[in-house]
C-alpha positions in Angstrom: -2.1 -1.1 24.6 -5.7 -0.8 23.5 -7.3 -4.9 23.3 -7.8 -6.3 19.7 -10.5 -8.1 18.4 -10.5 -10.0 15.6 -13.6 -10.6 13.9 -16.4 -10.8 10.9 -19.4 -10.1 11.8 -21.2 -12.4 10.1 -19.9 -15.1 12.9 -22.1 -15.8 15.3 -19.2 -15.9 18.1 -17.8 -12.7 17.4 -20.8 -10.7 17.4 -21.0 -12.1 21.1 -18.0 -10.5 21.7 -18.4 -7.5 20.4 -22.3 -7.1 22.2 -19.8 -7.7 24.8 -17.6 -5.1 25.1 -19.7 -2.4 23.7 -22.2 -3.1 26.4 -19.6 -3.2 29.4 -17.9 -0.6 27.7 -14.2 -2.2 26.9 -12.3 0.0 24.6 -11.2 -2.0 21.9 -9.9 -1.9 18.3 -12.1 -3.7 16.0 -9.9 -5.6 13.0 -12.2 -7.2 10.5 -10.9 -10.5 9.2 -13.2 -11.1 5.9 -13.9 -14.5 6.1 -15.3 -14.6 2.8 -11.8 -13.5 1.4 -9.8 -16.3 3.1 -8.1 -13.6 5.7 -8.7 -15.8 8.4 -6.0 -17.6 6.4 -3.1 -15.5 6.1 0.4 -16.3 7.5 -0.6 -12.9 9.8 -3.3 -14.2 11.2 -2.4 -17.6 11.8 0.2 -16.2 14.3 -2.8 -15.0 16.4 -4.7 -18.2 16.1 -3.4 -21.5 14.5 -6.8 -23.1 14.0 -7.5 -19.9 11.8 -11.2 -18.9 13.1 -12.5 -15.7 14.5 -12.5 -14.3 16.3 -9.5 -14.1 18.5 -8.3 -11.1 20.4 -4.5 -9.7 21.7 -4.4 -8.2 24.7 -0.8 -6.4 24.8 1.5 -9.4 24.3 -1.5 -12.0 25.1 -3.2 -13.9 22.8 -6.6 -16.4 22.9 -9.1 -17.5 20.6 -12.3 -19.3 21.2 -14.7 -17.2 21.9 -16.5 -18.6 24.9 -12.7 -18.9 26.4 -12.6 -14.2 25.3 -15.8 -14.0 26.8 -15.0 -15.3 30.7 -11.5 -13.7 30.3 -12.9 -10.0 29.4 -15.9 -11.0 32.2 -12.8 -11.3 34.9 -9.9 -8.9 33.3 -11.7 -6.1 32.5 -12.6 -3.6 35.5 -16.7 -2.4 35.6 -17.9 -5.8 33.8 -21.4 -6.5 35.8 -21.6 -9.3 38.3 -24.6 -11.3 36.2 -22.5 -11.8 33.5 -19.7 -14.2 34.7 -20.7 -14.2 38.4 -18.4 -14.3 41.2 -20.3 -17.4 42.8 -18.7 -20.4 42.1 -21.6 -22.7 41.7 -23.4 -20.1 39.4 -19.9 -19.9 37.2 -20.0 -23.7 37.3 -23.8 -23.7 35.8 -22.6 -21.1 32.8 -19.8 -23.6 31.8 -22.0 -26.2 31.5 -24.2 -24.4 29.1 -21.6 -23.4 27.1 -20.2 -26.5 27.1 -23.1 -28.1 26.0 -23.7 -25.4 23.3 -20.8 -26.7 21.3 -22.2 -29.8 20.3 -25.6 -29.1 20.2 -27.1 -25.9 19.6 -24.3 -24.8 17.3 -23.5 -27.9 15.4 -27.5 -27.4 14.8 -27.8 -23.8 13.9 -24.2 -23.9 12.0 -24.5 -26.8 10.3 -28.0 -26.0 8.8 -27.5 -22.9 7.7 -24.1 -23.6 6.2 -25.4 -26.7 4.5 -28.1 -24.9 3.4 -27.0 -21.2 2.3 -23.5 -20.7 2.6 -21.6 -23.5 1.1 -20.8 -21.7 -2.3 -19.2 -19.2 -0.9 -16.5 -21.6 0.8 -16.4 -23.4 -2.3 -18.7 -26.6 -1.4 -22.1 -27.7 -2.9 -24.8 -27.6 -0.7 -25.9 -30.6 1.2 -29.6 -30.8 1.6 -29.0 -33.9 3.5 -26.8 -32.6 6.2 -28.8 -29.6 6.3 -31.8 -31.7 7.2 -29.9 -33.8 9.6 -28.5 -30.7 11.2 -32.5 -28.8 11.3 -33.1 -31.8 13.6 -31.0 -31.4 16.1 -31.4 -27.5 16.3 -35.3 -28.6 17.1 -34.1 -30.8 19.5 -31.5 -28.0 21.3 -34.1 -25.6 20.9 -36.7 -27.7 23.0 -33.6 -28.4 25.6 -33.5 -24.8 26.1 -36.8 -24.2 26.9 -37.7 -27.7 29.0 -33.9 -27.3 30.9 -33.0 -23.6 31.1 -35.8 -21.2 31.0 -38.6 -23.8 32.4 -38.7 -21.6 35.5 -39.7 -17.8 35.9 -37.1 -15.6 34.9 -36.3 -14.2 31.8 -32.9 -16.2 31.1 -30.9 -19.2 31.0 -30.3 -20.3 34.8 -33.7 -18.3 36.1 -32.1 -15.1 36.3 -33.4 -11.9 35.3 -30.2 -10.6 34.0 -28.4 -12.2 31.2 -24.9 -13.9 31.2 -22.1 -15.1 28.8 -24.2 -17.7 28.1 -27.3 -16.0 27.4 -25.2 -13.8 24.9 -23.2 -16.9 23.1 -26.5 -19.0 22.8 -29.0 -15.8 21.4 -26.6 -14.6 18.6 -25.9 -18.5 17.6 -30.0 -18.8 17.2 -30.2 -15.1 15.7 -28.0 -16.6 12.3 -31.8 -18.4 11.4 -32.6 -15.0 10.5 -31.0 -15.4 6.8 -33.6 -18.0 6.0 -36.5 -17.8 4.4 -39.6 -16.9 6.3 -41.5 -20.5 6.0 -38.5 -22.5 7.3 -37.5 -20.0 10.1 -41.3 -19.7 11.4 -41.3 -23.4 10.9 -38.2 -24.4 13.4 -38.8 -21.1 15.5 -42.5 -20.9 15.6 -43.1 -23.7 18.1 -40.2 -22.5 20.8 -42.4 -19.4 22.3 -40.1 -18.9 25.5 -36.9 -18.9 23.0 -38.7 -16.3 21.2 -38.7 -14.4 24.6 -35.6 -15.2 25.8 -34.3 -13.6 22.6 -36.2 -10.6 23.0 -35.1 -10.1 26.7 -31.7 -10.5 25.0 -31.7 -7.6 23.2 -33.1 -5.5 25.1 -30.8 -5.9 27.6 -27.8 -5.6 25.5 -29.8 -2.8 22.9 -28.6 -0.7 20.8 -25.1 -2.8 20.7 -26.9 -5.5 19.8 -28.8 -4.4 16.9 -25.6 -2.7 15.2 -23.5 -6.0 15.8 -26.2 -7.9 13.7 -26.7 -5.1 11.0 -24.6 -6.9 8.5 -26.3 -10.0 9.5 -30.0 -8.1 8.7 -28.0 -6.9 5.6 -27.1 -10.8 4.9 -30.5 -11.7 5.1 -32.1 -8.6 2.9 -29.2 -9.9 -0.2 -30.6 -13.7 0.1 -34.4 -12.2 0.1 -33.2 -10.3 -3.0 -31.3 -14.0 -4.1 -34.2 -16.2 -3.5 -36.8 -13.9 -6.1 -34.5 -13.5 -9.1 -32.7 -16.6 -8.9 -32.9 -19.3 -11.6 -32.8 -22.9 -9.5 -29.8 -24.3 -11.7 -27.9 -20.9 -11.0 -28.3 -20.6 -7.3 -25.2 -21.4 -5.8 -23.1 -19.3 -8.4 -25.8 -16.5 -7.3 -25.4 -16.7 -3.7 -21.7 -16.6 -3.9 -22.1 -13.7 -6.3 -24.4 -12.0 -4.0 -23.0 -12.2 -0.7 -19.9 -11.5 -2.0 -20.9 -7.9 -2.9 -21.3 -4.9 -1.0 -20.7 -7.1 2.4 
């Protein structure tokens, strides 16, 4: 049976996955879970994941969710996956954990929780939080300059000094690409100091181009709807508006 993969693109995790299998050419059936819509909530879906969060992917009769967890299994299950991406060197697959381990509370509670706090509270039914935005921006900065003074502080082009990218490289790029939907004074503002991140990203998707340019189109689309939001908007109407204007055409 052809592999599953659960997803909305808009989330930052699955559009690793899918860059993913596109690029190492897995066959698999896309099946969009609209997050906006509350499918991630059904009694359907919670059969494939009980914490209810894409994406999550059935292979045959085998299930898993957690997207760092899809990555390593499709790296080692999947025949013609390339070495650099999950390598077969234990110390090197020992270094990848570690980054993505770190990611999870760091990078991602960074990037997430700003632009959630920030942008897309309304249209999970929560007022924005300027002050958990802020506090989130702060430690973004701070993962962001980890990155760069940790990971790519030596020559080559990606996380761990190699010149090809791994899982890693993948999860961490799409989690920073999600800045894209702010406004172009705040993301020149947090990204505008980090050159070498600015690189890495590049490098990113180059390597993993065109795949990863069509994963993020409904991200680009995101970002073109809030551009729209942020000149027509009435301050006292904007979290009605962005919930009205993500919610269409998506």
């Amino acid at each position: 049976m052809k592999l599953k993969v659960y997803a909305y693109r808009i989330s930052q995790p699955c559009r690793a996955v899918i860059i993913f299998c596109k690029v190492n050419g897995i066959d698999f059936e896309e099946i969009r879970v609209d997050l906006f819509k509350g499918q991630q909530l059904s009694p359907e879906f919670k059969e494939i994941n009980p914490f209810q969060k894409v994406p999550a992917i059935v292979d045959g009769r085998f299930k898993l969710f957690e997207s760092h967890a899809i990555l390593i299994y499709l790296a080692c299950s999947f025949p013609g996956v390339a070495d650099h991406w999950y390598p077969a060197d234990v110390s090197r697959r020992a270094k990848i954990h570690s980054v993505l381990d770190w990611h999870h509370s760091n990078l991602r509670q960074g990037a997430a929780g700003l632009i959630l706090n920030s942008l897309l509270a309304p249209v999970f039914g929560l007022p924005l939080d300027p002050q958990a935005a802020a506090k989130s921006e702060k430690l973004l900065s701070l993962s962001l300059s980890k990155i760069e003074s940790i990971w790519l502080k030596g020559n080559g082009r990606f996380l761990l000094g190699g010149f090809q990218p791994s899982i890693a490289d993948l999860s961490l790029v799409c989690e920073i690409l999600q800045l894209e939907l702010l406004d172009e004074k705040d993301h020149s503002r947090i990204l505008g100091p980090h050159k070498k991140v600015q690189q890495w990203i590049e490098d990113t998707r180059n390597a993993t181009r065109p795949h990863f340019d069509e994963a993020h189109d409904m991200l680009y689309k995101a970002k073109a709807k809030f551009q729209l939001l942020r000149s027509v908007a009435a301050n006292g109407e904007r979290e009605s508006s962005i919930k009205k204007v993500l919610l269409s055409k998506m």
